[in-house]
C-alpha positions as CSV (number, residue, x, y, z in Angstrom):
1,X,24.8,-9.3,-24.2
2,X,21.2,-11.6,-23.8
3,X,18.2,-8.9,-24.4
4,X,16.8,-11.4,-22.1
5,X,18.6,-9.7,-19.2
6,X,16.9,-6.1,-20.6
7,X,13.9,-7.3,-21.4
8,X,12.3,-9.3,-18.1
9,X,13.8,-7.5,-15.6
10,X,12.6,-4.1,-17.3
11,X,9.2,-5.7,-16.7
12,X,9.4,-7.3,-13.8
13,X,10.6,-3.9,-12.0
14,X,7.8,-1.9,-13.7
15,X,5.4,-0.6,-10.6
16,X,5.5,-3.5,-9.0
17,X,6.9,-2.3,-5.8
18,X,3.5,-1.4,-4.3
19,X,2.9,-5.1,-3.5
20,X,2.7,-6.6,-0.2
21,X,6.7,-6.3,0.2
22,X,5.7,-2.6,1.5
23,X,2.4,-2.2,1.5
24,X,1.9,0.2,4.4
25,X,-2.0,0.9,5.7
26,X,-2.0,3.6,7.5
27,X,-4.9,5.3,6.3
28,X,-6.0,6.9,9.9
29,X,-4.2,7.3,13.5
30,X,-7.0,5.8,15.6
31,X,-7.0,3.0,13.4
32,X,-3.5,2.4,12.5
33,X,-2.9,2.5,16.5
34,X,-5.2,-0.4,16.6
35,X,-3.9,-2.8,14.6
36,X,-5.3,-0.9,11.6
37,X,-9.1,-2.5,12.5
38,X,-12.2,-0.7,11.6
39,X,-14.4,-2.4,9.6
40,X,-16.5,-3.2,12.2
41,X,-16.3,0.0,14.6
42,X,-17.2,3.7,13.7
43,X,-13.9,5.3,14.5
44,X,-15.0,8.8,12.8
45,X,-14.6,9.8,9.4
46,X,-11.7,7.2,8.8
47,X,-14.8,4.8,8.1
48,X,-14.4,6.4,4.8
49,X,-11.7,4.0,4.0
50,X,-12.4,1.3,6.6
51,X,-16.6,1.3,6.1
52,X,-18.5,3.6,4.1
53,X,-21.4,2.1,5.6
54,X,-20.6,3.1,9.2
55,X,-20.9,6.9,8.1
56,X,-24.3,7.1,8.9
57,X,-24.1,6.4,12.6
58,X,-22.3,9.6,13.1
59,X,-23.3,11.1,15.8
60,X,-22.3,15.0,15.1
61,X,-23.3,17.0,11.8
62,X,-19.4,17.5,11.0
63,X,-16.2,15.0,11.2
64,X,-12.7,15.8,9.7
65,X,-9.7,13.8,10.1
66,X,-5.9,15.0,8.8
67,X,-3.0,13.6,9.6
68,X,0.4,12.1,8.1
69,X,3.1,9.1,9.0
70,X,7.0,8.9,8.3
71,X,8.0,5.6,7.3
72,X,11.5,4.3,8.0
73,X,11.8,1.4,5.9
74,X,15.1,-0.9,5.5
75,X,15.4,-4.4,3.4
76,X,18.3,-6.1,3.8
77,X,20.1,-9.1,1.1
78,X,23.0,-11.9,1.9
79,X,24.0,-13.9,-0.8
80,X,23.6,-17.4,-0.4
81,X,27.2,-18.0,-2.4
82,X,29.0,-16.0,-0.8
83,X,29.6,-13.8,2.3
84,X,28.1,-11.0,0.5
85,X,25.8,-8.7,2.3
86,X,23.9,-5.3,1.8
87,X,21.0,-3.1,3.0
88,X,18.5,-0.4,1.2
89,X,18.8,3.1,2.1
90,X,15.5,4.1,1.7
91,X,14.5,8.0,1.5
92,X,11.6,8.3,4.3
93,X,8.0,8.1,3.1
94,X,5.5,10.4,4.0
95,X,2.1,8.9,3.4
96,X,-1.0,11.4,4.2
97,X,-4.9,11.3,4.7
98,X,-7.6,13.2,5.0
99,X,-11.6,12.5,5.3
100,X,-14.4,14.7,5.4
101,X,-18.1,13.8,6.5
102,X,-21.3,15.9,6.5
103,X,-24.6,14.7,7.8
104,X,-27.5,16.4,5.2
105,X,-30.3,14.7,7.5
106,X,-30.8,11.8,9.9
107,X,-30.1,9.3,7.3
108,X,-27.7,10.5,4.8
109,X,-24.0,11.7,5.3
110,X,-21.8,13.2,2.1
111,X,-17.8,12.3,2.3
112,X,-14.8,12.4,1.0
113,X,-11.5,11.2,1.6
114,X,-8.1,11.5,0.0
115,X,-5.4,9.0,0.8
116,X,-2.2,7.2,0.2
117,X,-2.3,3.6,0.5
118,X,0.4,2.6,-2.2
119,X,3.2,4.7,-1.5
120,X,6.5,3.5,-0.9
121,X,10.3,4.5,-2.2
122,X,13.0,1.5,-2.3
123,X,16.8,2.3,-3.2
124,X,19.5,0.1,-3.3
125,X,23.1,0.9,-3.7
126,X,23.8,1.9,-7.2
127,X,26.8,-0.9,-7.8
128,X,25.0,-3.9,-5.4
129,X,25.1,-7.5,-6.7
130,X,21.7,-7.0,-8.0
131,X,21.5,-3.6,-9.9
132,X,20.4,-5.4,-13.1
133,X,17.1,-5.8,-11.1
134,X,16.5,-3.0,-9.5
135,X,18.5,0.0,-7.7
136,X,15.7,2.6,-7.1
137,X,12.3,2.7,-7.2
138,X,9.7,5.5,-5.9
139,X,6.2,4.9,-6.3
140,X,3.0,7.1,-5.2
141,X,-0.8,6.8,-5.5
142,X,-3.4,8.7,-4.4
143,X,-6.7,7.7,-3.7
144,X,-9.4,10.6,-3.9
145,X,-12.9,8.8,-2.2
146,X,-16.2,10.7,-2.5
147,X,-18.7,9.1,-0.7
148,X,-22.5,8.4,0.6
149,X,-23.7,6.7,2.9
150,X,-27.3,5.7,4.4
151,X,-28.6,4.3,7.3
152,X,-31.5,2.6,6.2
153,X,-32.8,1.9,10.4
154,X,-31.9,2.2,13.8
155,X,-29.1,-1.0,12.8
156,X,-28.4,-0.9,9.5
157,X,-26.0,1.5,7.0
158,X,-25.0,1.2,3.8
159,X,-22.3,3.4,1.9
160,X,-20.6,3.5,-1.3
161,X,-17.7,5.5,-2.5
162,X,-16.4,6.1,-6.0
163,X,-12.0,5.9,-6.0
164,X,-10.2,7.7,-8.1
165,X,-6.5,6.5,-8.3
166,X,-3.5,9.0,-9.5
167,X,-0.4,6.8,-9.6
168,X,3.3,7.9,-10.2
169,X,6.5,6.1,-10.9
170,X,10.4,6.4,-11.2
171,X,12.4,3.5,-11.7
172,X,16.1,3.0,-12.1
173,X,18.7,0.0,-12.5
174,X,21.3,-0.9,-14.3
175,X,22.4,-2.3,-17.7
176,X,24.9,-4.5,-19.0
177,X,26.1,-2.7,-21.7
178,X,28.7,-0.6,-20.2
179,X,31.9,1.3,-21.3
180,X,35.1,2.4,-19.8
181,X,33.0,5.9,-19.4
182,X,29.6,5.4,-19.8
183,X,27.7,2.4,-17.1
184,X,24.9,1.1,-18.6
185,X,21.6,2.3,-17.1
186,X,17.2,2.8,-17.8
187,X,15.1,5.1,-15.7
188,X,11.3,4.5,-16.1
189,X,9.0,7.3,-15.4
190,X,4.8,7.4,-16.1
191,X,1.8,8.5,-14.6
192,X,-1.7,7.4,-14.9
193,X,-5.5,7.8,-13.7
194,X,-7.6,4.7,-12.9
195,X,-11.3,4.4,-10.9
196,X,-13.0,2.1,-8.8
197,X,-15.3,1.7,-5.8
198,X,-15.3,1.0,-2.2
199,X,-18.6,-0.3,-0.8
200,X,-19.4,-1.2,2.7
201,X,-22.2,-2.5,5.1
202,X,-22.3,-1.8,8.8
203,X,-24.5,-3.5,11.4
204,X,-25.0,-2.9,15.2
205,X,-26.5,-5.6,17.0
206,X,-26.8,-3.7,19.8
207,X,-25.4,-1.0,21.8
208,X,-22.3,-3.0,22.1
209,X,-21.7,-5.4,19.3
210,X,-21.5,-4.1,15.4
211,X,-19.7,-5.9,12.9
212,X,-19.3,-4.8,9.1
213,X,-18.2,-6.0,5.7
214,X,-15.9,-3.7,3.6
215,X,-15.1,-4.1,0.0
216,X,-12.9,-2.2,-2.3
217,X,-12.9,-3.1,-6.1
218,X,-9.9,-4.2,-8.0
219,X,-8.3,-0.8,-10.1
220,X,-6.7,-1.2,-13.4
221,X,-3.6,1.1,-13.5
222,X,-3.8,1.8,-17.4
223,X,0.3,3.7,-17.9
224,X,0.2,4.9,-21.8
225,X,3.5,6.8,-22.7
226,X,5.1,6.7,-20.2
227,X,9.0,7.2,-20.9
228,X,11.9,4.7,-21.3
229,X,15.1,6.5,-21.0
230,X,18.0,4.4,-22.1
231,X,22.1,5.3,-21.1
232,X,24.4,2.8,-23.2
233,X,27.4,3.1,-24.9
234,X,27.2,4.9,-27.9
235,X,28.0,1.3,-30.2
236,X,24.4,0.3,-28.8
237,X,22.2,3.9,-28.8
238,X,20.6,2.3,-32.3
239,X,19.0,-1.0,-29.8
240,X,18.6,1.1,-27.2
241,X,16.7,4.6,-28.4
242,X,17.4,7.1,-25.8
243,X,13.6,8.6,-25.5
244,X,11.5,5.8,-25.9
245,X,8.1,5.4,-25.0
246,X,5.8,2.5,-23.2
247,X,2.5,1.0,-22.5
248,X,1.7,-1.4,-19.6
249,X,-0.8,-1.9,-17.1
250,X,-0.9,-3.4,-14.0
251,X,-4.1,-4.1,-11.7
252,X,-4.5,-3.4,-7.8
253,X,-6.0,-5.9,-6.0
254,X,-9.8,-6.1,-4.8
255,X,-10.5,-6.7,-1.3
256,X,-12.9,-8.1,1.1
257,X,-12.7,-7.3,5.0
258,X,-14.8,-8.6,7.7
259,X,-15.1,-6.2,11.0
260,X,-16.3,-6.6,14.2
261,X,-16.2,-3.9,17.1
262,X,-17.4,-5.3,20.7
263,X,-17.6,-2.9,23.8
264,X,-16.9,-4.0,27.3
265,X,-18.5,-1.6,29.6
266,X,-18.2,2.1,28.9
267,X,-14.4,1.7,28.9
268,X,-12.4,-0.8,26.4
269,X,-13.8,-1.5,22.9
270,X,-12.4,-4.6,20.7
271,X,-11.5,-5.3,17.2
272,X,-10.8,-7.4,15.1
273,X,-10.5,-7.7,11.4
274,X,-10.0,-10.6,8.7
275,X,-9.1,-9.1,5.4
276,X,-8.9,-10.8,1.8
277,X,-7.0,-9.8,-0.1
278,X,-7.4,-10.9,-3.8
279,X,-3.8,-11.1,-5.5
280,X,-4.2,-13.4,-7.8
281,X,-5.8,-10.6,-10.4
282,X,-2.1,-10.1,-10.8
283,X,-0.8,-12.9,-12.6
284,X,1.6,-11.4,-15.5
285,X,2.6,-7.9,-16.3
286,X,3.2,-7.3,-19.7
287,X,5.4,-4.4,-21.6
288,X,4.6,-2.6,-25.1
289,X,7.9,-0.2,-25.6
290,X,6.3,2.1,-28.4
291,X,9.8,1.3,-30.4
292,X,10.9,-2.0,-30.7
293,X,14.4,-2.7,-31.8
294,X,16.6,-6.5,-32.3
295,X,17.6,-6.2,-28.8
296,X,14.5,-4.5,-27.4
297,X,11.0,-6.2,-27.6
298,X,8.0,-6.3,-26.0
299,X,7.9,-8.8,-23.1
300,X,5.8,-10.9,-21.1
301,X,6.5,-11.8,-17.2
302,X,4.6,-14.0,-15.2
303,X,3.8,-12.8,-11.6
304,X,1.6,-15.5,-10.6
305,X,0.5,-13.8,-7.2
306,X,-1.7,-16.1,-4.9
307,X,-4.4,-14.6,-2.7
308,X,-3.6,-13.6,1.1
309,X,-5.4,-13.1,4.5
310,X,-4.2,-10.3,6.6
311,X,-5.5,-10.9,10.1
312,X,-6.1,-8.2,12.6
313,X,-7.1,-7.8,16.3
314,X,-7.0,-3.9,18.2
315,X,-8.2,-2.7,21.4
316,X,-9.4,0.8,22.7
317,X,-9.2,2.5,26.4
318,X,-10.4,5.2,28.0
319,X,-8.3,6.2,30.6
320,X,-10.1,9.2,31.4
321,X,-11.8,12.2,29.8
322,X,-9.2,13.5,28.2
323,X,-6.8,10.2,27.5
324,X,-7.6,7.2,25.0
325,X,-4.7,4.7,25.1
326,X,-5.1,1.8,21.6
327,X,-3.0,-1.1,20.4
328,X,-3.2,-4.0,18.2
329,X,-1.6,-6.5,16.3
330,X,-1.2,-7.5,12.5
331,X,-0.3,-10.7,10.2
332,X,-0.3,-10.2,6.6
333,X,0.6,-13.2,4.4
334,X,2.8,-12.5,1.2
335,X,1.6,-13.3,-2.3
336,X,4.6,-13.8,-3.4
337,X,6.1,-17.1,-4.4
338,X,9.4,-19.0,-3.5
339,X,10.8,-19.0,-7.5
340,X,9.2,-15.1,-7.7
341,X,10.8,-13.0,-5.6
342,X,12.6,-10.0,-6.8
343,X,14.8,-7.6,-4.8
344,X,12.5,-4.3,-5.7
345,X,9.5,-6.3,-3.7
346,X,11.3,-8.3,-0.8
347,X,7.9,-9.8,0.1
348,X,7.4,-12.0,3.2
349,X,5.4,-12.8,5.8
350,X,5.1,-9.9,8.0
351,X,3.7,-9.0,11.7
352,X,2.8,-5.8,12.6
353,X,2.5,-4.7,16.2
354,X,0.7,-0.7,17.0
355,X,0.7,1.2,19.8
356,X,-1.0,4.9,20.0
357,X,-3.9,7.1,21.6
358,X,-5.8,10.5,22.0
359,X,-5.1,13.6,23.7
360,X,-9.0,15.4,23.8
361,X,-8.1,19.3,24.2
362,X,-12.7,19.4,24.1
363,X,-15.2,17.8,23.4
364,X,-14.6,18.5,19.7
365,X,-10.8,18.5,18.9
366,X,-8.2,16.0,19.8
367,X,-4.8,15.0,18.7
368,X,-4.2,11.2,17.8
369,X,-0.7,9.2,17.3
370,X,0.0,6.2,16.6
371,X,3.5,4.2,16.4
372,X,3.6,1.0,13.9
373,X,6.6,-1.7,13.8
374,X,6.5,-3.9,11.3
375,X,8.5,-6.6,11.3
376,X,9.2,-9.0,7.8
377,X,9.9,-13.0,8.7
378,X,13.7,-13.9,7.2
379,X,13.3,-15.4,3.7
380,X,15.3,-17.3,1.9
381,X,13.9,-17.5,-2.0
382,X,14.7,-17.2,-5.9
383,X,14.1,-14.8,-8.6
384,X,14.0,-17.8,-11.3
385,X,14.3,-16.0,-14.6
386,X,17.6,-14.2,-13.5
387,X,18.8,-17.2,-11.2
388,X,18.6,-14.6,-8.4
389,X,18.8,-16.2,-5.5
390,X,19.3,-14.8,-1.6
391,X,18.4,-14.4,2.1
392,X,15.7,-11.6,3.0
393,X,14.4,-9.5,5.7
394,X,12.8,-6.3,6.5
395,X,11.9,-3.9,9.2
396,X,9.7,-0.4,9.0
397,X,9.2,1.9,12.3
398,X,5.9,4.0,11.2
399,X,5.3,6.6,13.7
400,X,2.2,8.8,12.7
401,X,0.1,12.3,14.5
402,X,-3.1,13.5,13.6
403,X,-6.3,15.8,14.2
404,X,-9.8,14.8,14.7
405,X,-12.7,17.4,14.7
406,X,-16.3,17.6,14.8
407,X,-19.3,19.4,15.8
């Protein structure tokens, strides 16, 4: 038994799952329809998220925005020894949102939002080739946003919001250090409450060109105590304590998008959006197990995440009064490198294709859905500190219904 085998692949499974492998934005219907774009157009009370800054072109004293998605998510692995093949079974995610905005005079507007932009739950089968690494995984966070924003003229807004981030997760995989009873086995649980900000400038040019810069700071997910229950073999419970404790940390990635929203005639409207996404903040993860034994000490595991681009392009129609018909398109690079990828984030290049629209029951209510494929590019790569090798590739069908209201 090599503690080698406990030790990385402990760490390397610890909360890393909300990296690009699933990162799912769907953090508003009318924007998720279009290719998730916004930065650059004032979609509503979604600019929240997309662009504080845009807030204060509202043109109503009240917008609210609720909604929720279902996410059907399935990775598959083939060996590259061997014949062997296998695919997740994922439980469905149910990411949410909700924004709030309040004009308190011609300049100002007070909001809040509450999202889930990390979400995701991964599961293996429990005796698969690579259940060493990882067999489960769920993972939540949710982002709570209060906001201001001002428009300092007739073209200009600026808005800032404070994040606060509650993050959640259960891990489990498999041991070697089995008996003819008892399989081998950890289950990782923590939670934890980190801050940031998301700050954004809006500009229209004129009645039908605006563009706008977005940025949300990089969050340090602090996870004291969290708990480290180990299943072994009673011969091993004195390396393995069956209630131990843990410290780690692991940061989520600033970034930087660029918007701009174009109208042609009173119709269509445009966007397109070029987001930066800085990965690279994520370089090792470390692990502090609050009781260290001979075959169980802290550990260090490079990451070594490069920075992406996700590039985005949506469109807007009005067919009539009543009926807006959107789309768009998505590519969002992986981080992740060839000798670095691990089963529990099966990143690769992915491309994202959105359909969706509006039903307006008045002037003031209407009911939004969107439908998001995602589609992940077949990759063939290696986890190098296990030897882990194989052939990837993933698929997620996102449908998602909302409410939008204002007055």
């Amino acid at each position: 038994m090599k503690k080698v085998i406990f030790l990385l692949f402990l760490v390397s499974t610890m909360l890393n799952i909300k990296a690009e492998g699933y990162q799912v934005n769907v953090q508003g219907q009318k924007n998720t329809a279009m290719g998730h774009t916004g930065t650059g157009l004032m979609l509503g009370s979604s600019a929240v998220h997309f662009n504080p800054g845009a807030l204060g072109f509202m043109q109503k004293d009240y917008d609210f925005s609720v909604g929720g998605t279902l996410v059907f998510a399935q990775a598959s692995y083939s060996s590259l020894n061997s014949t062997y093949q296998t695919e997740t079974e994922n439980p469905t995610g149910t990411p949410f949102y909700f924004y709030g905005a309040k004009k308190l005079n011609e300049k100002l507007v007070l909001a809040l939002g509450v999202t889930t932009p990390y979400g995701n739950s991964l599961a293996w089968d429990e005796n698969w080739t690579g259940r060493y690494l990882i067999q489960d995984i769920s993972l939540k966070a949710i982002v709570t946003q209060p906001t201001l924003s001002y428009k300092i003229n007739d073209k200009l807004g600026f808005g800032l919001g404070a994040m606060l981030v509650y993050g959640a997760v259960e891990l489990n995989k498999a041991l070697p250090a089995s008996s003819e009873t008892i399989q081998g086995a950890v289950q990782i649980k923590g939670s934890t409450i980190a801050a940031g900000f998301n700050a954004g400038i809006f500009y229209q040019f004129s009645e039908d060109l605006s563009v706008g810069i977005d940025y949300r700071s990089k969050v340090a997910m602090k996870m004291e105590d969290g708990d480290a229950n180990f299943t072994v073999p009673s011969a091993l419970s004195a390396y393995f304590p069956a209630e131990n404790k843990f410290d780690s940390e692991l940061p989520l990635p600033a970034n930087l998008t660029f918007g701009l929203g174009y109208k042609v005639g009173d119709r269509l409207a445009l966007a397109a959006d070029l987001q930066y996404v800085f990965w690279s903040a994520y370089d090792q993860l470390t692990f502090d197990f609050k009781i260290n034994t001979a075959q169980l000490q802290d550990s260090y595991n490079p990451r070594e995440y490069k920075n992406t681009m996700i590039y985005r392009v949506g469109a807007e129609y009005k067919v009539s009064d009543k009926i807006v018909l959107r789309g768009g398109v998505y590519y969002d690079e992986t981080p992740i490198q060839d000798d670095l990828l691990n089963p529990e984030t099966p990143g690769m290049n992915k491309l994202g294709l959105s359909v969706g629209g509006s039903y307006l029951f008045s002037e003031k209510l209407s009911l939004d859905v969107s439908y998001l494929y995602i589609h992940g590019f077949e990759r063939e790569a290696t986890y190098t500190p296990a030897n882990f090798a194989g052939t990837y590739n993933s698929r997620a069908i996102i449908p998602g219904i909302g409410l939008s209201y204002s007055f």
